[in-house]
Backbone atoms as SQL, in Angstrom:
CREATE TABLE atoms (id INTEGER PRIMARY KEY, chain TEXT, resi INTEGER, resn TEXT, atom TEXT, x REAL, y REAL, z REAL);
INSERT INTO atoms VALUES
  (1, 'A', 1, 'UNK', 'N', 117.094, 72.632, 107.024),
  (2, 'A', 1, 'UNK', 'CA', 116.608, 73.903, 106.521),
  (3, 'A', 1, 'UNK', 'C', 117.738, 74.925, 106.594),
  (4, 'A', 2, 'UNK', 'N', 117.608, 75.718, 105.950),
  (5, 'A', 2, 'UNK', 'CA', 118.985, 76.852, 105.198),
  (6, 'A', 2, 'UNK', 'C', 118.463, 77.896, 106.240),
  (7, 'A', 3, 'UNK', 'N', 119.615, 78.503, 106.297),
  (8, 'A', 3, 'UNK', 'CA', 119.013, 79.774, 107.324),
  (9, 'A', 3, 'UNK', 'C', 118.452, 80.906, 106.330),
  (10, 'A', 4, 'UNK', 'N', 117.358, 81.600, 107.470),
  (11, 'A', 4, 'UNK', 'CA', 116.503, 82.387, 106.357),
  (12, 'A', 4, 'UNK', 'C', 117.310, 83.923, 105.806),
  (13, 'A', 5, 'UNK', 'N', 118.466, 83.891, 106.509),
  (14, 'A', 5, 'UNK', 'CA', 118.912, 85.190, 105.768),
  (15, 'A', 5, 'UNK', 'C', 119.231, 84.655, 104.387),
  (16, 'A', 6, 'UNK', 'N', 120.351, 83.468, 104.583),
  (17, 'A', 6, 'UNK', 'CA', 121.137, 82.754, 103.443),
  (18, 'A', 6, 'UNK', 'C', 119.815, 82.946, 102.020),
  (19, 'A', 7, 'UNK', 'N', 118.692, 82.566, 102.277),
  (20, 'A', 7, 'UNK', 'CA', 117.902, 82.307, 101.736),
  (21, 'A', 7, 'UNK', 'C', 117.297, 83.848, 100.585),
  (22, 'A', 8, 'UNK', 'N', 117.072, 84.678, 101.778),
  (23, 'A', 8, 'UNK', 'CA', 116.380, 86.172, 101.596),
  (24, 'A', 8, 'UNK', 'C', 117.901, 86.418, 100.854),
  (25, 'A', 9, 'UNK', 'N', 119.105, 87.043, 101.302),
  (26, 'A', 9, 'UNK', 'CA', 120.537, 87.088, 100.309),
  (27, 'A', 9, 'UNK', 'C', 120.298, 86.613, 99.091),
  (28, 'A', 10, 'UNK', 'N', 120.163, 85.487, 98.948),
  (29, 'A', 10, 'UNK', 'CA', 119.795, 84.967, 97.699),
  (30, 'A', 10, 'UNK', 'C', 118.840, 85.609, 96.669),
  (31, 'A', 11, 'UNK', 'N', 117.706, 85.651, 97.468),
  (32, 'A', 11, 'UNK', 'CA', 116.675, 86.259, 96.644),
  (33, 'A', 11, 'UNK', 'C', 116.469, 87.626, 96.143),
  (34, 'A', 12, 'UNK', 'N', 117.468, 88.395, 96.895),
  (35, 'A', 12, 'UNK', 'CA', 117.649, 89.767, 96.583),
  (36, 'A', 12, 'UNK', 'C', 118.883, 89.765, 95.669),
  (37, 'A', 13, 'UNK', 'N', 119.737, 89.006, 95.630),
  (38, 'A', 13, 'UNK', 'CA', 120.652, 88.819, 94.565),
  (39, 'A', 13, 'UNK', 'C', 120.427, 87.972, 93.356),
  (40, 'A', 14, 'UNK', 'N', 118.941, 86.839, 93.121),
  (41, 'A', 14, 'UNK', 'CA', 117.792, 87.348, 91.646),
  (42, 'A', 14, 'UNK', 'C', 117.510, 88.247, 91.233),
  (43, 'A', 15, 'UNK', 'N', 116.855, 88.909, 92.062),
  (44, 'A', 15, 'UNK', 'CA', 116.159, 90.110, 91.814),
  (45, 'A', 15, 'UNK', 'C', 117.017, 91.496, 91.033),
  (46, 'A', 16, 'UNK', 'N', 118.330, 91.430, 91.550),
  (47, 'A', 16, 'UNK', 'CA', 119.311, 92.593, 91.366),
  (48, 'A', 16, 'UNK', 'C', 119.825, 91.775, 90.281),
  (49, 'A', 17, 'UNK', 'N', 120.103, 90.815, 89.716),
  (50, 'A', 17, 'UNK', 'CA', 120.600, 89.854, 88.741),
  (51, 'A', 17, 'UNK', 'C', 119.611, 90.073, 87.578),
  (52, 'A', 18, 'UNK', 'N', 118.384, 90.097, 87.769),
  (53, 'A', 18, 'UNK', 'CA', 117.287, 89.793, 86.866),
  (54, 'A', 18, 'UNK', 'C', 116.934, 91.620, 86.308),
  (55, 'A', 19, 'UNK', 'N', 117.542, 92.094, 87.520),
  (56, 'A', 19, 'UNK', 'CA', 117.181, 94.055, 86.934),
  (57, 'A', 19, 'UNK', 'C', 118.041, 94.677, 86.429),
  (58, 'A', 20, 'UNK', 'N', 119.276, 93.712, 86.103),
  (59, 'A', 20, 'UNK', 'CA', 121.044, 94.599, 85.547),
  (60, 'A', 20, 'UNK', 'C', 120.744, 93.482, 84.257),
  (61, 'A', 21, 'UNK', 'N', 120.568, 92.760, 84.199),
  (62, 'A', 21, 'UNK', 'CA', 120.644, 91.844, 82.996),
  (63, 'A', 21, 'UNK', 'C', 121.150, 92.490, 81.791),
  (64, 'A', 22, 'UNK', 'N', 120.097, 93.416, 81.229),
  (65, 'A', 22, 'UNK', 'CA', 120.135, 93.741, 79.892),
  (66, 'A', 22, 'UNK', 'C', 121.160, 94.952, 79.918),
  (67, 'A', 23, 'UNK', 'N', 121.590, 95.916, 80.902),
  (68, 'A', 23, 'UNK', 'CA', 122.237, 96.825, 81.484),
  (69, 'A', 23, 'UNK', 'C', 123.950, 95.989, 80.910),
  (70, 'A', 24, 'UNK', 'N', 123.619, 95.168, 81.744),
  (71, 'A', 24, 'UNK', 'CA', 125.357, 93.971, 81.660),
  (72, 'A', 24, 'UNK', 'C', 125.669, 93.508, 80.459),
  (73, 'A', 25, 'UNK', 'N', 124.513, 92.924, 79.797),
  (74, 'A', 25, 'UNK', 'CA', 124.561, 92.782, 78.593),
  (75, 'A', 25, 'UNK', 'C', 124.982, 93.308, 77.319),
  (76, 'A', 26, 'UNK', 'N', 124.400, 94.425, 77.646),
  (77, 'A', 26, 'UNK', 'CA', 124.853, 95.430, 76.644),
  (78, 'A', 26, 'UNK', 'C', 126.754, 96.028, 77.008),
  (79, 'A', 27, 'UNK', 'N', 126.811, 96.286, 77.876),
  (80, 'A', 27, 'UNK', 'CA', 128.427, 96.432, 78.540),
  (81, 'A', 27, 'UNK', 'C', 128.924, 95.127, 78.144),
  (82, 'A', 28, 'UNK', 'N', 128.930, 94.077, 78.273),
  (83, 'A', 28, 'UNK', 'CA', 129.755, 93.406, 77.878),
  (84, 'A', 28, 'UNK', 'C', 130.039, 93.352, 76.472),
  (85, 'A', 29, 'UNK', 'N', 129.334, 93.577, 75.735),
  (86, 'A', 29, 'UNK', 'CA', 128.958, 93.158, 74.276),
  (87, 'A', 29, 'UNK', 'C', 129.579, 94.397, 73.743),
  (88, 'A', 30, 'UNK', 'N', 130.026, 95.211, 74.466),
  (89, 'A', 30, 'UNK', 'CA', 130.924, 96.322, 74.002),
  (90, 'A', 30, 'UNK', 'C', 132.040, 96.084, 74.030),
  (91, 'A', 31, 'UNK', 'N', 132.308, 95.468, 75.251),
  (92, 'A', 31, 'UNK', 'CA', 133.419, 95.531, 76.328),
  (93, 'A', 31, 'UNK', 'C', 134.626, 94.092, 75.100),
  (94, 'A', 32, 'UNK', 'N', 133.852, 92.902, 74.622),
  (95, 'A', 32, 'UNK', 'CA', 133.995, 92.049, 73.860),
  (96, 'A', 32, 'UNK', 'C', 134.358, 92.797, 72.051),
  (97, 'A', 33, 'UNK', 'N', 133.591, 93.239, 71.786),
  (98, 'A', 33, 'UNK', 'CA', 133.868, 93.722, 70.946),
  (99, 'A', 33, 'UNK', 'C', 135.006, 94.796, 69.947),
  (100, 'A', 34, 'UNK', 'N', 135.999, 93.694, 69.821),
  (101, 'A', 34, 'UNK', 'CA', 137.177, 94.218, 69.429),
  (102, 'A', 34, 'UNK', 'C', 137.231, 95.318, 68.102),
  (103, 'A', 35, 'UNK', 'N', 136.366, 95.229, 67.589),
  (104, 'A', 35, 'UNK', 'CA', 136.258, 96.101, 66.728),
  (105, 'A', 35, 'UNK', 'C', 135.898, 97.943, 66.853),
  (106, 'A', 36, 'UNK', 'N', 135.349, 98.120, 68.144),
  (107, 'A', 36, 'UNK', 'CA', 135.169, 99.333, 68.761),
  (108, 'A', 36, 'UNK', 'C', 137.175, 100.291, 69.243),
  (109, 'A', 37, 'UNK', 'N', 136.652, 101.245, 69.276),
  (110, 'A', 37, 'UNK', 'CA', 137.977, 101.573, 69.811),
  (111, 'A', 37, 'UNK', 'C', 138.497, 101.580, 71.376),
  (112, 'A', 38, 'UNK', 'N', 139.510, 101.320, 71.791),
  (113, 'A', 38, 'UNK', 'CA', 140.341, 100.743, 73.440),
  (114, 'A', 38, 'UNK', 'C', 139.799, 101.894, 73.777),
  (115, 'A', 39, 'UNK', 'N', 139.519, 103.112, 73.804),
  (116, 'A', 39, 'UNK', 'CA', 138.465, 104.176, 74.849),
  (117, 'A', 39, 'UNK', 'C', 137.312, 103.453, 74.911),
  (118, 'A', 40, 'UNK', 'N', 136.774, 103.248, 74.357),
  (119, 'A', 40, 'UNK', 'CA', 135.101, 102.891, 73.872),
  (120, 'A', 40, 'UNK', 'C', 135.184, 101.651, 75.093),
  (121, 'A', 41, 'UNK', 'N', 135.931, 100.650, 74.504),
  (122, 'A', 41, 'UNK', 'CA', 135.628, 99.641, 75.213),
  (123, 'A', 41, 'UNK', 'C', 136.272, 99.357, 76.785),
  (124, 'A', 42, 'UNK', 'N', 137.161, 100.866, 76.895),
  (125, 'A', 42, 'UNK', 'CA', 137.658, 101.134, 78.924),
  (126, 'A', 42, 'UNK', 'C', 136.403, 101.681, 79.388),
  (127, 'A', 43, 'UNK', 'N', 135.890, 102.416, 79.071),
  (128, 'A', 43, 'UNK', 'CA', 134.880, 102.996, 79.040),
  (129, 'A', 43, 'UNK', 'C', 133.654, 102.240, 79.895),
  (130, 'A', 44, 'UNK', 'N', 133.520, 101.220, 78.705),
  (131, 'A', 44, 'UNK', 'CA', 132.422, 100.259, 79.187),
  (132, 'A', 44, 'UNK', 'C', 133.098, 99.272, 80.546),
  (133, 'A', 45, 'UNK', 'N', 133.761, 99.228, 80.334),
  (134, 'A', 45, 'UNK', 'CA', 134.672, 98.320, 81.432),
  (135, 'A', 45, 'UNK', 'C', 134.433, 98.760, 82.662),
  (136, 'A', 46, 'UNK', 'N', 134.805, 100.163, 83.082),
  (137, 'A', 46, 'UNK', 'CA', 134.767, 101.013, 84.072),
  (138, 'A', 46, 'UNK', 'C', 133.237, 101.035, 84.706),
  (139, 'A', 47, 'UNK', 'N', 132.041, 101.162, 83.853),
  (140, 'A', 47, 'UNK', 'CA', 130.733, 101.274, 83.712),
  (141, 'A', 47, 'UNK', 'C', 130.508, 99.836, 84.312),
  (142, 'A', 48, 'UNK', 'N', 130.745, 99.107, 83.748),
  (143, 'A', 48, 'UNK', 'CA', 130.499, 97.405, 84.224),
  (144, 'A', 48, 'UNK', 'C', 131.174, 97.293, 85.567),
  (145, 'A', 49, 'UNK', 'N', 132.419, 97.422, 85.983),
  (146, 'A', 49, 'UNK', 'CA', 132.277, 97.688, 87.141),
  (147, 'A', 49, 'UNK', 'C', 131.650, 98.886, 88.446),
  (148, 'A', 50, 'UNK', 'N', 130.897, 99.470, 87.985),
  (149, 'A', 50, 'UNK', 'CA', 130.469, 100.608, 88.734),
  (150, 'A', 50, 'UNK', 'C', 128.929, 100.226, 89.307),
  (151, 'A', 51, 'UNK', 'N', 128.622, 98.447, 88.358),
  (152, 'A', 51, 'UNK', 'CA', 126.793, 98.203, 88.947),
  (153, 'A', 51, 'UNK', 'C', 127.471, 97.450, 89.811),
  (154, 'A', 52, 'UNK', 'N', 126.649, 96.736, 90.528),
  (155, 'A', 52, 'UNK', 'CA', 126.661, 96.135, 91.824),
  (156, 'A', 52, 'UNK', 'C', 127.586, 94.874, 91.777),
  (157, 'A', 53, 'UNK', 'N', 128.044, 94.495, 93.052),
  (158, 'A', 53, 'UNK', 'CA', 128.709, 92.684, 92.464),
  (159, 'A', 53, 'UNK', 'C', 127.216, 91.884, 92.410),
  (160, 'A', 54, 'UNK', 'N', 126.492, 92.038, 93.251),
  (161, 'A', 54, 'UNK', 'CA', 125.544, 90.960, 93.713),
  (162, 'A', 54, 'UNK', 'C', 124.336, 90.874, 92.012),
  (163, 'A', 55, 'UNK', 'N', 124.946, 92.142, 91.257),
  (164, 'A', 55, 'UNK', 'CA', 123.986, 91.940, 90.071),
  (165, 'A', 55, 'UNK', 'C', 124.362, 90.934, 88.789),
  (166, 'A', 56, 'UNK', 'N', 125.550, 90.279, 88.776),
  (167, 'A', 56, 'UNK', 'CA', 126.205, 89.587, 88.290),
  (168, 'A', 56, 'UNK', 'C', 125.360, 87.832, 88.786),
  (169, 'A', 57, 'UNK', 'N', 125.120, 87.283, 87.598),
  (170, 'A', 57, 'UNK', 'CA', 124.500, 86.323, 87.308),
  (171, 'A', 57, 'UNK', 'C', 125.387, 85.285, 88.243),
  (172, 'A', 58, 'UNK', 'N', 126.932, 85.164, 87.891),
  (173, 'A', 58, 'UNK', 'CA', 127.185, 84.442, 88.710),
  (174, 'A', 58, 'UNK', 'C', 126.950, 83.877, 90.384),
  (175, 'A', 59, 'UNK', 'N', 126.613, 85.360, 91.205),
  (176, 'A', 59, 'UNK', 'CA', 126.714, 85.086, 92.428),
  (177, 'A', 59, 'UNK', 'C', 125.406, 84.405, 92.769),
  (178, 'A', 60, 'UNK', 'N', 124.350, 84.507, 91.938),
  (179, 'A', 60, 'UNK', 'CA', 123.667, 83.860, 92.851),
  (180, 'A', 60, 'UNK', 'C', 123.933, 81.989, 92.807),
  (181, 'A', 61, 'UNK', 'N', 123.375, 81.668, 94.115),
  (182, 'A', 61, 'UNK', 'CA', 123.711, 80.314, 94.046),
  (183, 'A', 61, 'UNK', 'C', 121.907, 79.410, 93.862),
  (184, 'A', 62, 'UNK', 'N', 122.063, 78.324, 93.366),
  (185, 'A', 62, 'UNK', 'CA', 121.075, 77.703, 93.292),
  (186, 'A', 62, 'UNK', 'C', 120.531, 76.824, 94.445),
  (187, 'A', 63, 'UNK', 'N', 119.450, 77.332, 94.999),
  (188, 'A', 63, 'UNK', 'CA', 119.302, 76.547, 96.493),
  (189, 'A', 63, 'UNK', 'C', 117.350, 75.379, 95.686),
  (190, 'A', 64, 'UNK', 'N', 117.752, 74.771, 96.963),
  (191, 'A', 64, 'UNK', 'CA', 116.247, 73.979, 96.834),
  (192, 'A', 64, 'UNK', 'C', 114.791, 74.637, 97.189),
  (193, 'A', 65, 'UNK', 'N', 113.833, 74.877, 96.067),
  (194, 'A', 65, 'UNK', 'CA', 112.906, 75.805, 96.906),
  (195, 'A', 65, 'UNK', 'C', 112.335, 75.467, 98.050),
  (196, 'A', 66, 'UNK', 'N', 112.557, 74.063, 98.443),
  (197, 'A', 66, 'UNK', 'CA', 111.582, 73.767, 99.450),
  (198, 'A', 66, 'UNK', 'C', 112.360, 73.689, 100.680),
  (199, 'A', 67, 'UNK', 'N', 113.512, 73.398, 100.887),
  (200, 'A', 67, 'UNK', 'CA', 114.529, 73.673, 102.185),
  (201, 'A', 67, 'UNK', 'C', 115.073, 74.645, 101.900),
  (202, 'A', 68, 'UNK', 'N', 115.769, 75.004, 100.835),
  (203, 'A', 68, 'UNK', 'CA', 116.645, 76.423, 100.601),
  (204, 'A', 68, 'UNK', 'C', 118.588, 75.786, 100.869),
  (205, 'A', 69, 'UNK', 'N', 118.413, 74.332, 100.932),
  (206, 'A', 69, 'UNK', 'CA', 119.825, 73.516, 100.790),
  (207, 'A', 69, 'UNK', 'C', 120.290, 74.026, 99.257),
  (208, 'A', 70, 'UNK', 'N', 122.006, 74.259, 99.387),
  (209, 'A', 70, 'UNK', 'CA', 122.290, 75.009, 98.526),
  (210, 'A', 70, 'UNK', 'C', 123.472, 74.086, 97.225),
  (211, 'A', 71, 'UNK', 'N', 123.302, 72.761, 98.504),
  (212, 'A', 71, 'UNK', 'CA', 124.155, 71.732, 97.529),
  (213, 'A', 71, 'UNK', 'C', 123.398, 70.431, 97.367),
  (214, 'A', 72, 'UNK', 'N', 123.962, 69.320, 96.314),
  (215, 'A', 72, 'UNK', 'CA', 122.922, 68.681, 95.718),
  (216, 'A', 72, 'UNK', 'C', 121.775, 69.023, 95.211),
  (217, 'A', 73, 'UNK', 'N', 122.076, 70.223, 94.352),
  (218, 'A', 73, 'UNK', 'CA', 120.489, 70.516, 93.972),
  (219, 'A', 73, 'UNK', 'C', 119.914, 70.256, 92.146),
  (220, 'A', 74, 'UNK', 'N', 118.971, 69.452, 91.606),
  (221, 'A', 74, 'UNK', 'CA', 118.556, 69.255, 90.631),
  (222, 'A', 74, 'UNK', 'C', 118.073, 70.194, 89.904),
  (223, 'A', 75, 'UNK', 'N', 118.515, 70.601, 88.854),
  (224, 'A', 75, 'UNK', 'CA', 117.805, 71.837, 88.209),
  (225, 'A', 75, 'UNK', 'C', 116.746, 71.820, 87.810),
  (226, 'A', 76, 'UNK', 'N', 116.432, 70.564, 87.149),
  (227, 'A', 76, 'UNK', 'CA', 115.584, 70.283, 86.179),
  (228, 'A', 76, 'UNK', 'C', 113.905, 70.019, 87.478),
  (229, 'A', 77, 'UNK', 'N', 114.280, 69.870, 88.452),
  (230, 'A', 77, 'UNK', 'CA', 113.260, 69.970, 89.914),
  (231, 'A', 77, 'UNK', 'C', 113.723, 71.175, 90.185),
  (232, 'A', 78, 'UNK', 'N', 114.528, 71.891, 90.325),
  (233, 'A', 78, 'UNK', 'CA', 114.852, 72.890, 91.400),
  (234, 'A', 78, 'UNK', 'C', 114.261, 73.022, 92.832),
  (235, 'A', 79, 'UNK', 'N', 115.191, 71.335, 92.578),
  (236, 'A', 79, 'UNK', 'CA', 114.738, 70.889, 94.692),
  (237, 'A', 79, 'UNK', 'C', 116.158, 70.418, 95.226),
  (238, 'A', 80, 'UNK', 'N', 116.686, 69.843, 96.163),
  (239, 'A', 80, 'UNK', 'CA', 117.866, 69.638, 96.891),
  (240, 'A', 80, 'UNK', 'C', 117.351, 67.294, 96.568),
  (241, 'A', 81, 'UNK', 'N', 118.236, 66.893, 96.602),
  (242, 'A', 81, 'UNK', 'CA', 118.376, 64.781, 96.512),
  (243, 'A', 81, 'UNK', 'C', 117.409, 64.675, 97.458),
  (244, 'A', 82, 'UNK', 'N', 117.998, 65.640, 99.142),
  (245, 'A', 82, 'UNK', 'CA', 116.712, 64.946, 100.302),
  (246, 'A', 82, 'UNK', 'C', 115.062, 65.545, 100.145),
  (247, 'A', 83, 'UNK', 'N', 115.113, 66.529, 99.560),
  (248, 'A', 83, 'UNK', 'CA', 113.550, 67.025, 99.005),
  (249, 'A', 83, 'UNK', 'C', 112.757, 66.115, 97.980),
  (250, 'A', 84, 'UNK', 'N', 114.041, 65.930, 96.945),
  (251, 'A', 84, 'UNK', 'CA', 113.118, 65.075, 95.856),
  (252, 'A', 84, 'UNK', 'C', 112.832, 63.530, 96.993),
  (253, 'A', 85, 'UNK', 'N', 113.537, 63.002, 97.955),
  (254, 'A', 85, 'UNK', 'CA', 113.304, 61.758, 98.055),
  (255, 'A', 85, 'UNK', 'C', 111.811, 61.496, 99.167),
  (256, 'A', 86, 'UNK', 'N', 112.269, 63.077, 100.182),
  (257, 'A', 86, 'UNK', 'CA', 110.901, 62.957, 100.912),
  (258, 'A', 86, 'UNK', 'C', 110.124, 63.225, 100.278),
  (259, 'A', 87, 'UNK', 'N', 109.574, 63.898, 99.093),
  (260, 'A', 87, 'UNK', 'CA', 108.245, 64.247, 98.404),
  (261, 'A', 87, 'UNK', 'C', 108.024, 63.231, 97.709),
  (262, 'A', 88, 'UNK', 'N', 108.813, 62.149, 97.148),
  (263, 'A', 88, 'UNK', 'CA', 109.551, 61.319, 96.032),
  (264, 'A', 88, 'UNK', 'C', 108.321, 60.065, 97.019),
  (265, 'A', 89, 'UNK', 'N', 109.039, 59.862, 98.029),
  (266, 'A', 89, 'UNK', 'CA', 108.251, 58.872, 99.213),
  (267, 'A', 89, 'UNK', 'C', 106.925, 58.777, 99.531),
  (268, 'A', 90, 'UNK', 'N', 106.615, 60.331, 99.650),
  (269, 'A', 90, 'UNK', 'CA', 105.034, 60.612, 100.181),
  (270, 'A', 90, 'UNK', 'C', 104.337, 60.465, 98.806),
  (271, 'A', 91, 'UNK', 'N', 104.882, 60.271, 97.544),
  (272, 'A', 91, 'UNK', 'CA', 103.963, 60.353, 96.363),
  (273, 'A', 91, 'UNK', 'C', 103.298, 61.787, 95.986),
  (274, 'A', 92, 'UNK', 'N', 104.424, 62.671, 96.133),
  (275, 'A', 92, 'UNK', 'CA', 103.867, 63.956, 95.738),
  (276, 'A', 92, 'UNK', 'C', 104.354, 64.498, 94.544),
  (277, 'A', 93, 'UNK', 'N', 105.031, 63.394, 93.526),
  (278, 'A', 93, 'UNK', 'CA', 105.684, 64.311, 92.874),
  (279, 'A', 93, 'UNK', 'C', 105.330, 62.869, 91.483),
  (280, 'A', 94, 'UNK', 'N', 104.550, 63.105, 90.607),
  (281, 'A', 94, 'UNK', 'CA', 104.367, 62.595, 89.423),
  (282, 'A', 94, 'UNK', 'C', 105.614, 62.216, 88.680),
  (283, 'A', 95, 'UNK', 'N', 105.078, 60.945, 88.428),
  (284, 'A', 95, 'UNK', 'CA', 105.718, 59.793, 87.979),
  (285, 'A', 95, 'UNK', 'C', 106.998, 59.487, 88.166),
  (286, 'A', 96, 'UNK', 'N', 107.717, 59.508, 89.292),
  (287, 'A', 96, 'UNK', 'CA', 109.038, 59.241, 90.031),
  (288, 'A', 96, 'UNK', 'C', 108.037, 58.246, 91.220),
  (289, 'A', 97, 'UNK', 'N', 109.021, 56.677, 90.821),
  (290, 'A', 97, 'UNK', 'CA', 108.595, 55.666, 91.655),
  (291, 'A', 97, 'UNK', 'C', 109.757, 55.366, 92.498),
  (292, 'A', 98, 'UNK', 'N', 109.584, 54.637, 93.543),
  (293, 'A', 98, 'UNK', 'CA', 110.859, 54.879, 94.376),
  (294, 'A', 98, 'UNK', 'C', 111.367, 53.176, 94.118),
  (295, 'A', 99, 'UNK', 'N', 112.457, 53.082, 94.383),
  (296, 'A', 99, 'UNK', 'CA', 113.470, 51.969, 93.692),
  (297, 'A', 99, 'UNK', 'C', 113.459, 50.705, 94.187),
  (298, 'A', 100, 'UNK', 'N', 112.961, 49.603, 93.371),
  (299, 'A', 100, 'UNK', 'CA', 113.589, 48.367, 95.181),
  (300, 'A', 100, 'UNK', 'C', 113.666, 47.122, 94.564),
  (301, 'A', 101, 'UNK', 'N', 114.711, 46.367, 94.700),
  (302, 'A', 101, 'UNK', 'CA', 115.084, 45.779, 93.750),
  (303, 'A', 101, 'UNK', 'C', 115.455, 44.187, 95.052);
């Protein structure tokens, strides 16, 4: 299990990720846009750096919801290898059979 700050960090850096979105969006799409004039687009530059780091999509990291392990993790589950295999085991998780050859 992940420690619960690591965890809460995380989740407040969705949250701040998910509330600058369209904010960033729009700044970049300026900031890219070569056709504006080099004020216009320092401008936006300056502005884009002035929101938060933690609001930047990149930082957050992808953890497992059910341990909060932040490596080996499946997106398409958004669980961690040892989550999918203990739930995988107990038969909690539709139509994943376990292997044995």
């Amino acid at each position: 299990m992940a420690k619960k700050s690591a965890i809460e960090k995380n989740k407040r850096r969705q949250a701040l990720a998910k509330r600058y979105a369209g904010k960033r969006d729009a700044l970049k799409a300026i900031v890219d846009n070569r056709e504006l004039p080099i004020e216009e687009r320092f401008a936006a530059t300056l502005k884009l750096a002035e929101l938060p780091r933690n609001s930047a999509e990149v930082r957050v990291r992808n953890r497992c919801e059910v341990t909060g392990r932040p490596r080996a993790y499946y997106r398409k589950l958004k669980m961690s290898r040892i989550a999918l295999r203990e739930l995988g085991s107990a038969g909690l998780i539709p139509g994943l059979v376990k292997s044995s050859w």
